[in-house]
N, C-alpha and C positions, 0 to 999 in steps of 0.2 A: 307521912305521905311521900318526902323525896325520896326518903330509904327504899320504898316498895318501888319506884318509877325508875330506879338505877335498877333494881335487882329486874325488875321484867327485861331494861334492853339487853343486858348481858345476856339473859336467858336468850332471847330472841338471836342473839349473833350467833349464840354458840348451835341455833337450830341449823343456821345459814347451809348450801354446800361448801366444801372444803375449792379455795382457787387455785388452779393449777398454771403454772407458765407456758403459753404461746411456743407450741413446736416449730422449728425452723423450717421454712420453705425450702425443699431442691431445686436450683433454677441454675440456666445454663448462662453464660457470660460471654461479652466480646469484648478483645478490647479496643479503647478509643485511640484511636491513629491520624496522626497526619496526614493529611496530603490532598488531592487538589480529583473531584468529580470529570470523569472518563465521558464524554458523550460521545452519540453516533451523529453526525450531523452529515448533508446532503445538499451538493452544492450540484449546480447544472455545470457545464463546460458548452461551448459553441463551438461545432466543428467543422473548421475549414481548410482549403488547399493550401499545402506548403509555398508554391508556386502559380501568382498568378499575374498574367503579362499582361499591358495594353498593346497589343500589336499596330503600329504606327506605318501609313502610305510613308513607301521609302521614294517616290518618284510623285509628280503628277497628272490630273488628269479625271477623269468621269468614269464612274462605277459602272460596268457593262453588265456582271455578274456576281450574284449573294451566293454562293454554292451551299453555305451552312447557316441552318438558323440558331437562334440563342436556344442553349439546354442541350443541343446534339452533341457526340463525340468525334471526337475531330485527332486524326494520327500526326504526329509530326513531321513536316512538309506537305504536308496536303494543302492545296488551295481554296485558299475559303473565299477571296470578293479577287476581282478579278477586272481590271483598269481597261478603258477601251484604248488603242492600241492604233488606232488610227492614226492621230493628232503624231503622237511617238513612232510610227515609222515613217512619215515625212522627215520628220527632225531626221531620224537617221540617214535618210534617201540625199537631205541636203545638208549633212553633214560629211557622206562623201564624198556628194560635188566636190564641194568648198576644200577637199584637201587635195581630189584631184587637179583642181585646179592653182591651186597653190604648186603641187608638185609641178608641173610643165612649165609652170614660171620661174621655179626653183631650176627646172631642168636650161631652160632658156639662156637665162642669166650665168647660167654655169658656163656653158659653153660658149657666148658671147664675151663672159669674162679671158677663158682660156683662151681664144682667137684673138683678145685685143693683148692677152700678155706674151702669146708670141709674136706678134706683129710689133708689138711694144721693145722685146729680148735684138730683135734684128735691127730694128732702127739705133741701138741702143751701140750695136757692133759696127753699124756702119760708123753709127757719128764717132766712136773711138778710133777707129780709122783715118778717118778725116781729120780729130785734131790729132792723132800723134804725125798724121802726113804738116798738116799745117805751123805744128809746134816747131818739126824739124828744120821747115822750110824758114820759118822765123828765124831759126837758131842761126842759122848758115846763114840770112841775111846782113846778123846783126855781126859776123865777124869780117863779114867781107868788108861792109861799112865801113867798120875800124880801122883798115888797110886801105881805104878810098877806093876799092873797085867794085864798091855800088852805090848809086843816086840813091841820095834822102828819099826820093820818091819811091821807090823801088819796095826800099826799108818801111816805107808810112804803109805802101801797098799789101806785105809779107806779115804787116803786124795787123793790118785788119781781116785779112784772111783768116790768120790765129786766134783772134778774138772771137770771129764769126763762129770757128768750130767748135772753140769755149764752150758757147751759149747754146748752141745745137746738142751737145754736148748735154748740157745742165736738162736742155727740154725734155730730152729723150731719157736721158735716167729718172727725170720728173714721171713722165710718162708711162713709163714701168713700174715707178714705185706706186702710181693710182690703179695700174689695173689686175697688181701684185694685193691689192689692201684688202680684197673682197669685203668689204662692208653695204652694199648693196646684196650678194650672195649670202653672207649671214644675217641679213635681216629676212631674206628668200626664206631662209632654215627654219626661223623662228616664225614663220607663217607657218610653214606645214607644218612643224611641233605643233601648235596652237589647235591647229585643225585636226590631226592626228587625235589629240586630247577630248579636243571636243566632238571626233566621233565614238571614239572610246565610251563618253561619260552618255552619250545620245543611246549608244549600245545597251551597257547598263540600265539604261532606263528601263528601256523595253522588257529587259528579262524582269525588271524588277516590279511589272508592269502587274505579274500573279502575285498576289498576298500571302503569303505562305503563315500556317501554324507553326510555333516554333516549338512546340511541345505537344505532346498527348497530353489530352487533355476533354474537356469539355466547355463550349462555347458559353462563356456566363455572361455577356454581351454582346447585342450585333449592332454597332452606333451607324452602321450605312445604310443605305439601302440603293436599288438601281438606279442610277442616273444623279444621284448624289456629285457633286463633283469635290475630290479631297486635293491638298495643298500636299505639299513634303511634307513631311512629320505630323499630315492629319491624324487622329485617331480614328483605325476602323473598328478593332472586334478585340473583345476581352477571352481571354482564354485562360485557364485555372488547372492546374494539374490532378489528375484523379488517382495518378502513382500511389502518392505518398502524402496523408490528411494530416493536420497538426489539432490540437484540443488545446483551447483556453480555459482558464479556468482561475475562479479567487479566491484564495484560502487564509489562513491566519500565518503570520511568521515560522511557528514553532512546527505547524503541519506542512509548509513549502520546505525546508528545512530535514525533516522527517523524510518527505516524500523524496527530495532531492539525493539524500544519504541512501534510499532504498532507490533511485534510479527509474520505479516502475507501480504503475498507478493503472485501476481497473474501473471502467467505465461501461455502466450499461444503457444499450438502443436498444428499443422495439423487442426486448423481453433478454436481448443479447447480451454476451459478453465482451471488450474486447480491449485490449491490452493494447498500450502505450508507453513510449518510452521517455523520459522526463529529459527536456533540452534547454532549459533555461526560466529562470525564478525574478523576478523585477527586484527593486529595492520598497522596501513599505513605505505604502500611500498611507502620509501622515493623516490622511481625516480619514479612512476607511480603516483604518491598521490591518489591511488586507494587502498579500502579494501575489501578483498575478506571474501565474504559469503558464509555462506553454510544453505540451508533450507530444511527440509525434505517432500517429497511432500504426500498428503493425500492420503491413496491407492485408487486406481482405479480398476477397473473389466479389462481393458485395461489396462496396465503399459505401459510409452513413452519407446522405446527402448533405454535400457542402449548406452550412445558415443554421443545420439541423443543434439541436441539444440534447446533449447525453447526460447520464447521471453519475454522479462520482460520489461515494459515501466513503468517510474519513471520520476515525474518532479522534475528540479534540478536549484535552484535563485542563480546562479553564476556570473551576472555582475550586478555591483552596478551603479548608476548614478538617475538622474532624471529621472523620469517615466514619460512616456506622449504615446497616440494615435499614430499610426504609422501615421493618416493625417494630423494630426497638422504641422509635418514636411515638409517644402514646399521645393524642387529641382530644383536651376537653376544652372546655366555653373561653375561646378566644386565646388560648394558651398550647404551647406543647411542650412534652416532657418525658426523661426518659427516665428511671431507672437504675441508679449505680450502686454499688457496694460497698458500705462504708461501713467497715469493721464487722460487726454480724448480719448488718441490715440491710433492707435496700431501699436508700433515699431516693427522694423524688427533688429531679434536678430540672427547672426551666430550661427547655434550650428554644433557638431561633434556626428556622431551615434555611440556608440562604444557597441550595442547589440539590437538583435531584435528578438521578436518571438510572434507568436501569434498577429499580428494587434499592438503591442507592443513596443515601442521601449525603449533605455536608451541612454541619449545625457550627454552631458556637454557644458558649457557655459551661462547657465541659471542659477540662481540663486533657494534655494526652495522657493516655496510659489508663485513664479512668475505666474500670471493670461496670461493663453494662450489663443488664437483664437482656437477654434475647434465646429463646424467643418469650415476650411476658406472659405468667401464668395469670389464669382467669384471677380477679378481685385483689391482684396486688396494692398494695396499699403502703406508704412510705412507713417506715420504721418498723416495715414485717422483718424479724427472725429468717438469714437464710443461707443456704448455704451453698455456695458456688459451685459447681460440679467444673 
């Protein structure tokens, strides 16, 4: 019975078809590379004026007139608030009193001075007269004395005449030298300086009385209004230049960097395009690791309205991993997997996606240099026969 049970299965194998070996797939390959996922990323930028003032009351005084409201344009020197002018031409009116009258005092004293210093110069030549008369008259007394042909009395009398002219003498050079000093006249001086000054600065006021724009511009506050009354250095009106706009904007290191080596960065408004030119890059804000730019944008015939947000698109290679086709990557239950060549075959490798953009992807768990299937033929299956084209 075993003898016939062996001879059937042999008979039976030898009925079998003949097995042939598994033809090798043609399948195209990529290979696996380093390097770090390319995106297009889109950051806004805020566009405002390069230049913009608080224009400050240079005088004071009560708002008489608003010429410009906030949002209009405004040329430079034009007058925008306008100080009443009243209160300020008084000051000036008696500020010229006050120096006129200063000057006639000044004038006064001048010439009172000079009529007491020449009346002072004469008294001065008489009394030197008088003692050189009286000195001489002494002298000859005092020799005649000595010879005894003159009375002691004579002598006592000749020497207090001499002393008299002394002192008359001393008065009258006294007296010259006080109306010689002018110290009353240089105080006179320093009155009308004073006054001079202070119609000078009353002057000034007045002109400074119009608020003048210090730029073209566009009025982006109006802090007064009529009858307001402002101090010196009040604040009246904001004014913002329309020339020449500047773009903020926050991007990563390695893209302010980029953009800063290229100088020029393109931003689009309201369907537009418009060029800027890159003027300076911040240092990285350690919690954001973002750096803020600032670019000036090329003038326009239209200017975007200063507060507005334009758009600035920049691509940014911030994940690193193997680079491969986003179809090489094959998707079953809870897994992904791609495809590689290993020796005749094409094994099936886990990987993990940890970035994608652009058709793109960056995995890990491949090796570099690794030969991928791409693009995968239909029912591939790992340990298929194949061969690389």
């Amino acid at each position: 019975m075993r003898v016939h049970i062996a001879l059937l299965t042999l008979g039976s194998l030898l009925l079998l078809p003949p097995v042939h070996a598994q033809a090798p797939r043609d399948v195209k390959v990529v290979e696996a590379k380093l390097g770090k996922l390319s995106r297009t990323r889109t950051t806004s930028a805020v566009i405002g004026p390069e230049q913009e003032i608080t224009v400050t009351a240079a005088t004071t005084g009560q708002v008489l007139a608003v010429n410009k409201r906030q949002d209009t344009a405004v040329e430079a020197g034009e007058v925008v608030v306008q100080l009443d002018t009243q209160a300020l031409t008084r000051t000036v009116q008696d500020a010229q009193f006050a120096l006129s009258s200063a000057q006639v005092n000044l004038n006064s004293a001048a010439a009172t001075a000079q009529s007491q210093q020449t009346q002072a110069e004469l008294t001065v030549r008489a009394a030197e007269a008088s003692y050189e008369t009286a000195r001489s008259g002494y002298l000859e007394a005092q020799d005649l004395f000595k010879i005894g042909a003159l009375a002691k009395t004579e002598l006592s009398s000749a020497e207090s005449t001499f002393l008299a002219a002394e002192t008359a003498l001393g008065q009258a050079k006294a007296t010259l030298t006080q109306a010689t000093d002018g110290g009353n006249v240089e105080l006179l001086q320093l009155q009308v300086e004073q006054a001079q000054a202070n119609l000078t600065q009353a002057q000034d006021a007045l002109v400074r009385a119009d608020i003048t724009a210090p730029i073209t511009g566009v009025i982006t506050r109006m802090i007064v209004e009529q009858g307001t009354f402002l101090g010196e250095g009040a604040p009246a009106f904001s004014v913002a230049s329309t020339e020449q706009q500047l773009a903020t904007f926050q991007v990563p290191l390695p893209v302010a960097e980029q953009l800063s080596a290229k100088g020029a960065v393109q931003f689009s408004f309201a369907g537009n395009s418009h060029r800027a030119q890159v003027l300076t890059a911040s240092a990285l804000n350690p919690k954001t690791q973002l750096v803020t730019v600032t670019a000036r944008l090329a003038p326009l015939q239209n200017s975007i309205p200063n507060g507005s947000r334009a758009q600035l698109s920049y691509r940014y290679a911030d994940t690193g991993g193997i680079l491969l086709p986003s179809g090489a990557v094959q998707r079953g239950p809870g897994r992904r997997f791609v495809f590689v060549v290993s020796g005749d075959a094409a094994i099936r490798r886990d990987v993990e996606i940890i970035g994608e953009s652009e058709k793109r992807v960056a995995v890990l768990g491949i090796p570099e240099g690794a030969r991928v299937v791409y693009p995968v033929p239909p029912n591939l299956r790992s340990g298929t026969p194949v061969t690389p084209n």
